[in-house]
N, C-alpha and C positions, 0 to 999 in steps of 0.2 A: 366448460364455461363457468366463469366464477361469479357467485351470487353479488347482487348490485346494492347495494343500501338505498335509503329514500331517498337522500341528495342527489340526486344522477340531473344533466343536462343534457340539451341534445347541442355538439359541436365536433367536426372532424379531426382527427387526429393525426400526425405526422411522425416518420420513423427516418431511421437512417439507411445507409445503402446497405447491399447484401454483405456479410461478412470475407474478410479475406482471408487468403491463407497462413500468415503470419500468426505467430504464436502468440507472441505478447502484447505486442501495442501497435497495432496497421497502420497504414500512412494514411486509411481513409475515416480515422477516426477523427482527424486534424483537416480535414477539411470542411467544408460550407452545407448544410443539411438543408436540400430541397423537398418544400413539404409534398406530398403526397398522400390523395384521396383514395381511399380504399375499401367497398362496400361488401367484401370480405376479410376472414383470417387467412394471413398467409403466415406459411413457413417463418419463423423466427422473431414473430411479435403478431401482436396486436395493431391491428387496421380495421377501426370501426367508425362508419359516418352517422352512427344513432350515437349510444351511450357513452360518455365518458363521466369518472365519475371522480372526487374530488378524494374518497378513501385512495383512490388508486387501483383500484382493482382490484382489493384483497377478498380473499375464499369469505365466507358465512363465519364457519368460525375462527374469527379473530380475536378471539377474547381469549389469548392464550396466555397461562401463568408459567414463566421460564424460572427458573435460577438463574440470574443475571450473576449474581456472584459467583457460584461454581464454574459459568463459563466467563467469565472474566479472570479468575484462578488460571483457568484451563489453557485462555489464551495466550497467555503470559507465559505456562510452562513450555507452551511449545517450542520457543527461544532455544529453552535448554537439550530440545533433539537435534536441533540446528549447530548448533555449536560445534567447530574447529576448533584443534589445540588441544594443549592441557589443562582437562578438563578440572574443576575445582574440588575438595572435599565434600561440599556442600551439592553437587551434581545430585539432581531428583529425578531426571531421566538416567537410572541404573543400568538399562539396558544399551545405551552410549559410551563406546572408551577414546580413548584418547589417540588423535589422529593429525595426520599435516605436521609431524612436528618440526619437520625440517624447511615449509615454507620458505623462501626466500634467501637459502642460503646459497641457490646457485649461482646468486648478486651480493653474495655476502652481505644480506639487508635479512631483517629479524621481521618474517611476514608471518608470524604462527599466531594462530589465534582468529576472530573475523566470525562470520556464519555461511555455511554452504545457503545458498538463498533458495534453494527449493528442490528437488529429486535427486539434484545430482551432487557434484561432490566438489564444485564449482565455488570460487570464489571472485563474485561479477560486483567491481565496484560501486557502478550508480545503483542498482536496485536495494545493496546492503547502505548505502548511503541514506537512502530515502527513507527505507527501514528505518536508520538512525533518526533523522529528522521525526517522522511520524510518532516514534514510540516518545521522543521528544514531547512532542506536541502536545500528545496525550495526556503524560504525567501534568505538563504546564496547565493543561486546562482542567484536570479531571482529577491530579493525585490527590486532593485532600476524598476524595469519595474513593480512590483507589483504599488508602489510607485507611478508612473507615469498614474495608474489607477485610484490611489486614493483608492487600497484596501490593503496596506501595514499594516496601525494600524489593521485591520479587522482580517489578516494573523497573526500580533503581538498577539492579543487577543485568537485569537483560539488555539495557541503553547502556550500562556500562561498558559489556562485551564488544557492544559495536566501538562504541568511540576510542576503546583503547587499542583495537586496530586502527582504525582509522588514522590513530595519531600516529603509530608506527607507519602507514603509509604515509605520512605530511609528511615526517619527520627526518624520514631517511636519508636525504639526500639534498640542497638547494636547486629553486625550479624543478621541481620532480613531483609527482604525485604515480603511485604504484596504485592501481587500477583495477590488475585483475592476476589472481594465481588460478596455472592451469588452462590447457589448452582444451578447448570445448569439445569439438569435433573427437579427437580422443579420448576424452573420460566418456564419452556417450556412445562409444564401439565395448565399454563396458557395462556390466554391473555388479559394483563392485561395495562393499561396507567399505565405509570413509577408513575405516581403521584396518583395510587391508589395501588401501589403493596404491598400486603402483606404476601408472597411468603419468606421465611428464608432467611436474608441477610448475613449469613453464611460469615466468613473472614476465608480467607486463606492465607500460609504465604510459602518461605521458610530461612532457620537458617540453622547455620554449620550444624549442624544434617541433617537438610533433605536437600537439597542443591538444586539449580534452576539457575546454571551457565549461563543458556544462557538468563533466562529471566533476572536476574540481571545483567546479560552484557547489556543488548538490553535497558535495562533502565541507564546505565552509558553514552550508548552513543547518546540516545535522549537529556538526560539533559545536555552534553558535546557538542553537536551541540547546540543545542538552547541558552549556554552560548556565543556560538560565536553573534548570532543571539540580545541578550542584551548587546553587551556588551560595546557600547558607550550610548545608552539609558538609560539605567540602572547599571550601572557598581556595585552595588552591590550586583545586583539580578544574576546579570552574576558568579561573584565569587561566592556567594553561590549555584548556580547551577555547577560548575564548581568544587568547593570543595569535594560537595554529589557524583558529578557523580564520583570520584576518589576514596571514600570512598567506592563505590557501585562494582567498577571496580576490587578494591582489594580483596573483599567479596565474587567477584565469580570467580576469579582466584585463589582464594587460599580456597576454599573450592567447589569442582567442581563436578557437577554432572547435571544431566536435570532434571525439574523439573516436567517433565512427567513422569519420574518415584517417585519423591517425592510425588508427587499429583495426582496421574494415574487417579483416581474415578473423579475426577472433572474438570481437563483438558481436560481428553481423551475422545471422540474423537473430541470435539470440535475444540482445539489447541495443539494437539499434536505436540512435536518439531521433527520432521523426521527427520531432517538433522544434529539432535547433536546439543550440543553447542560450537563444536570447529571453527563455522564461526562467531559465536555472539562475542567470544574473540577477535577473530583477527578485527572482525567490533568495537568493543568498545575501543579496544587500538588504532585503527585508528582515530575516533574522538576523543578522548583522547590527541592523538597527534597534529592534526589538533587546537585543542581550545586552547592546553597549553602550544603548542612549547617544552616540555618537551623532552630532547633526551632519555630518558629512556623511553619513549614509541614505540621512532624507536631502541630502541635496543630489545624492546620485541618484536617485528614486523618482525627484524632482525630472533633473536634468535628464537622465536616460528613457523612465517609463514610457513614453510612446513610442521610442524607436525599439523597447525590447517586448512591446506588443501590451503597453496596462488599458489600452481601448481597445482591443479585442477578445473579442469573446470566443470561450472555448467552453464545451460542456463535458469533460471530463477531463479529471485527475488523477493520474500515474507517477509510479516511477521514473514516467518520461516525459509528461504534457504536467507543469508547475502552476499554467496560468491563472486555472481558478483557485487553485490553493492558494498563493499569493495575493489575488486580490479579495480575499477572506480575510486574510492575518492582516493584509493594510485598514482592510475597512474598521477593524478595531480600531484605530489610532482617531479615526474620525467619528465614531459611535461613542469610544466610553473617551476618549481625551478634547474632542471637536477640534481636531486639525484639518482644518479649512481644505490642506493641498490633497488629504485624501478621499475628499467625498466622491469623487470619482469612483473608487475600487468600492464605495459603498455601493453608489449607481449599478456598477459591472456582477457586483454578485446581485445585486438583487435580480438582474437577468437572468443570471445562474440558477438562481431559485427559481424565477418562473418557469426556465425552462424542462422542471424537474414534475410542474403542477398541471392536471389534465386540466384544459377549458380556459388555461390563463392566455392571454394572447402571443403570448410567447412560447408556448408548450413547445417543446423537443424532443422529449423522450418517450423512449418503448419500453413500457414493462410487458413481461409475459401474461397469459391467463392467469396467472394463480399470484399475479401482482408483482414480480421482482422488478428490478431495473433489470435492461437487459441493453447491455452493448453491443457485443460479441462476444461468437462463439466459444472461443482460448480462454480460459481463465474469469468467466466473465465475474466472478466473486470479489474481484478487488475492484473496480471500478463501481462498486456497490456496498465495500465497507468503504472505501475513501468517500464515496458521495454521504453516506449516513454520517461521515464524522464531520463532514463541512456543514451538514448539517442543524447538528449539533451544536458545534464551536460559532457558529452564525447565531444561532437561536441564545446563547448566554450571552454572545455582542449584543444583541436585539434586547436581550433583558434587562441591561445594564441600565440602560434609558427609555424603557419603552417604546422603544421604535417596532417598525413593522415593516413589511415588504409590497410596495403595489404592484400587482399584475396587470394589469390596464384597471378595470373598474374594480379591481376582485383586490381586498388586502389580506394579507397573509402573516399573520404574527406568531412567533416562536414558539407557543403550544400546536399548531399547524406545522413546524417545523419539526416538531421533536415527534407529532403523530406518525409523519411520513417515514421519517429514520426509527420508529422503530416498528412499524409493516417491513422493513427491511431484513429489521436485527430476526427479528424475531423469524422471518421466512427463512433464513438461514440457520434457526436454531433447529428449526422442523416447523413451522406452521407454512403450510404449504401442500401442494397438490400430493406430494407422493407419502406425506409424513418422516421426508427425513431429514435426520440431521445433517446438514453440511461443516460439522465443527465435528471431528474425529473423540470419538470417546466423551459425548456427551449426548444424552438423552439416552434412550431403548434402542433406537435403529441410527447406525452411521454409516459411512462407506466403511468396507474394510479389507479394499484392496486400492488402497493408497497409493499412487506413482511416484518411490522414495524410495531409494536404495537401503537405507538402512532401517528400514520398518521393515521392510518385505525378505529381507534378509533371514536367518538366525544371528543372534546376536553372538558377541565374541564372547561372553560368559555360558552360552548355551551352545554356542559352536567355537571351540577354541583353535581348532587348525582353521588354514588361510581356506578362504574362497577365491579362487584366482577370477579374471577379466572372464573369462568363459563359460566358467561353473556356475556364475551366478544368474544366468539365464533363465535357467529351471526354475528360479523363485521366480522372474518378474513372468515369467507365461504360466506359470504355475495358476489352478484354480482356486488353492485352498487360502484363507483370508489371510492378512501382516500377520509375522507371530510377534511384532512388538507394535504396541500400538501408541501410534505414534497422538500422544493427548494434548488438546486443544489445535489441530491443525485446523484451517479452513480452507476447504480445495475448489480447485476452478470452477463449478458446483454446474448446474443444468445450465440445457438450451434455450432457447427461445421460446418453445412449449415445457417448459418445466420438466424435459424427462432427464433422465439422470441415466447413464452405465456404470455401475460399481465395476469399473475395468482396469485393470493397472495400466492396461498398454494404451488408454485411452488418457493420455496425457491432459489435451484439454482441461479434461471435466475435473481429475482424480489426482492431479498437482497440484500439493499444497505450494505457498510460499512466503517469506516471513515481509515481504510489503502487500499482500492480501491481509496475514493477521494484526499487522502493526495498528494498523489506523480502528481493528474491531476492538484493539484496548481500549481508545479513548472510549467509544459508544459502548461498549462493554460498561465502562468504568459509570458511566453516567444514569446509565437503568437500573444498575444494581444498586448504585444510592440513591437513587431519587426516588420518591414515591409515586406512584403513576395510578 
């Protein structure tokens, strides 16, 4: 039970339904949250009709002092274990060689390069997209504190990798966007080091015909952020990313469909898009907007936002659910510019926020005993660094003019905002019930049996003959911990009660993936410069 500070109120709390079985993003996370009274703890949150408390839940001792910098260093490196292709001179993960180099030539298309997005050896377009967009994001909001680290080129380099895939997928073909290398089901009957895989590198695409509206949104508006992010450095890498993502943007506005029904067999259930792709539109014409100044993007914004969901509210942001992320980046436009047509999406997050605040009338969320957010089961780590950086990036809108958030009677202003996000950062640093680190290779105690192929492995410089699809079994059931450690990961982290299994074969918990780390750069980037 975690110690309660002086603030405490008495008001009941409300949680969401039991978790499903789905890995990464459930259909039930996009549905409607029926409150429910609870004068116990049950299994997988917190349900209490005495205390709620305004800290959030957090243990006694809070007053923990991180290196925000070193893990903000560390988040960033993690990029570089992820990395497909040939790798560069400049490579800092040494224990990494060079892999996929023939991506795409079974379509004679040049697909090498990209990031395996998490354990396996996989290259899944929307979550490497979002990747892209977030690390975007980041740098836009945070790189001068990045900067100030000394990890800003670092941040440059890892957004570079994604978009310059990326662009080879826009690029390749008219009407076409390349989706995914590698067939899922088969690299997962191995394990195998990326640089011994020999597992079908199968390419998948989608075209008018079979259409993939939301991944090809999700990819217009990684590359439309990150041309903001080039665009006095490089100003014609900016335009060309900035050109593609427009070309990318109209491909899947006007030929519209999900690409989980294009692709069902090899998306599903890996990355299924649950929530449609009418929130990847409205998020892609918002970057869109945002990079190009273009008014025919807020006229699409105008004209389309209620049919692609800007009055509905959603309380979480993924690789797959855009909606609250989008009306965050809109509500800018109305906070520091006062454009009239977006106070709306100011309205809509300030929802969001309440719904993240114990005792607001709006409250939605479960944190565990020991204070986390807690969603579900799978991976619950990323839907808890993308909430800490909404809000963050909310809390600098809010600073810009003084603004604030009302909860019904209760105001909540961007010192309140940035407290909350970082009870977060910081429980995932180790302040928290079990004292561990959930960010690999920082602090004393970490996980370190990773669910990563290429951590858990011997690496090719310490093991030079092949490990075939079957040999490499014996590592991932093996007891003894990664022999390469795989630095600044953040893996799917505890349950509902904060326990943790340092297990490889425990997916869940002990998969990292590079849209869990993306969005802990910005929040990273923002504690490590700012003084607190």
């Amino acid at each position: 039970m975690p110690s309660f500070p002086s603030y405490c109120f008495q008001r009941p709390t409300t949680t969401y339904p039991s978790s499903s079985p789905y890995k990464f993003s459930p259909p039930h996370l996009h549905k409607p949250i029926k409150e429910r009274r609870r004068s116990i703890m049950e299994t997988g949150g917190l349900f209490f009709t005495g205390l709620v408390c305004l800290c959030l839940l957090h243990s006694a001792s809070s007053a923990s002092a991180f290196n925000y910098g070193d893990a903000l260093a560390k988040s960033i490196l993690f990029f570089e274990g992820q990395r497909s292709g040939k790798l560069p001179a400049d490579q800092r993960v040494t224990w990494r060689g060079d892999s996929a180099l023939s991506d795409g030539s079974s379509c004679n298309v040049d697909l090498v390069g990209g990031y395996y997005d998490a354990g396996d050896n996989i290259k899944f377009g929307l979550p490497m997209a979002f990747t892209t967009t977030m690390l975007a994001w980041s740098i836009i909001e945070f790189g001068e504190l990045m900067q100030g680290q000394g990890q800003l080129a670092h941040a440059e380099a890892a957004l570079r990798w994604g978009t310059d895939y990326l662009l080879k997928a826009a690029t390749a073909a008219p009407d076409t966007l390349y989706v995914q290398v590698a067939e899922p089901n088969q690299d997962h009957h191995c394990w195998e080091r990326p640089e011994d895989m020999d597992t079908p590198r199968n390419v998948y695409k989608v075209t008018s015909q079979n259409p993939g509206s939301d991944v090809a949104a999700e990819t217009a508006a990684g590359l439309a952020a990150a041309s903001i992010v080039f665009k006095n450095s490089d100003p014609t890498y900016s335009s060309k990313l900035l050109r593609t993502a427009t070309q990318v943007f109209d491909f899947a506005n006007k030929y519209r469909g999900s690409y989980s029904d294009s692709l069902s067999s090899v998306v599903c259930p890996f990355y299924c898009s649950y929530s449609g792709y009418n929130d990847e539109l409205l998020w892609g014409a918002s970057w869109l907007h945002q990079a190009s100044q273009d008014v025919s993007y807020m006229s699409y914004i105008e004209s389309n936002g209620h049919t692609l969901g800007a009055e509905n509210d959603d309380y979480s942001f993924s690789w797959d659910d855009k909606r609250v992320g989008t009306k965050i980046l809109l509500s800018k436009g109305f906070l520091q510019n006062k454009i009239g047509e977006l106070q709306l999406y100011k309205a809509h997050s300030d929802n969001y926020i309440c719904s993240l605040v114990p005792g607001s009338s709006s409250f939605q969320a479960q944190y565990t005993p020991g204070g986390l957010l807690y969603k579900e089961g799978d991976s619950n780590l990323q839907y808890v660094t993308s909430a800490s950086f909404l809000l963050l990036t909310y809390a600098k809108y809010l600073n810009s003019n003084g603004g604030s958030v009302a909860c019904g009677p209760t105001k909540i202003n961007a010192a309140n905002l940035i407290s909350i996000a970082k009870k977060q950062v910081d429980y995932i640093l180790g302040n928290n019930p079990a004292r561990m680190s959930y960010m690999v290779g920082f602090g004393g105690r970490y996980p370190q049996h990773v669910h990563h192929r290429g951590s858990s492995l011997p690496s090719v410089r310490a093991h030079p003959s092949r490990i075939g699809c079957d040999g490499g079994f014996q590592y991932l059931y093996s007891a003894a911990a990664n022999p390469n450690v795989l630095v600044g990961a953040v893996v799917g982290g505890p349950d509902g009660q904060d326990n943790f299994a340092d297990d490889r074969n425990n997916y869940q918990q002990s998969e990292p993936a590079t849209y869990i780390n993306a969005p802990m750069v910005g929040a990273l980037a923002f504690f490590a410069g700012t003084p607190m």
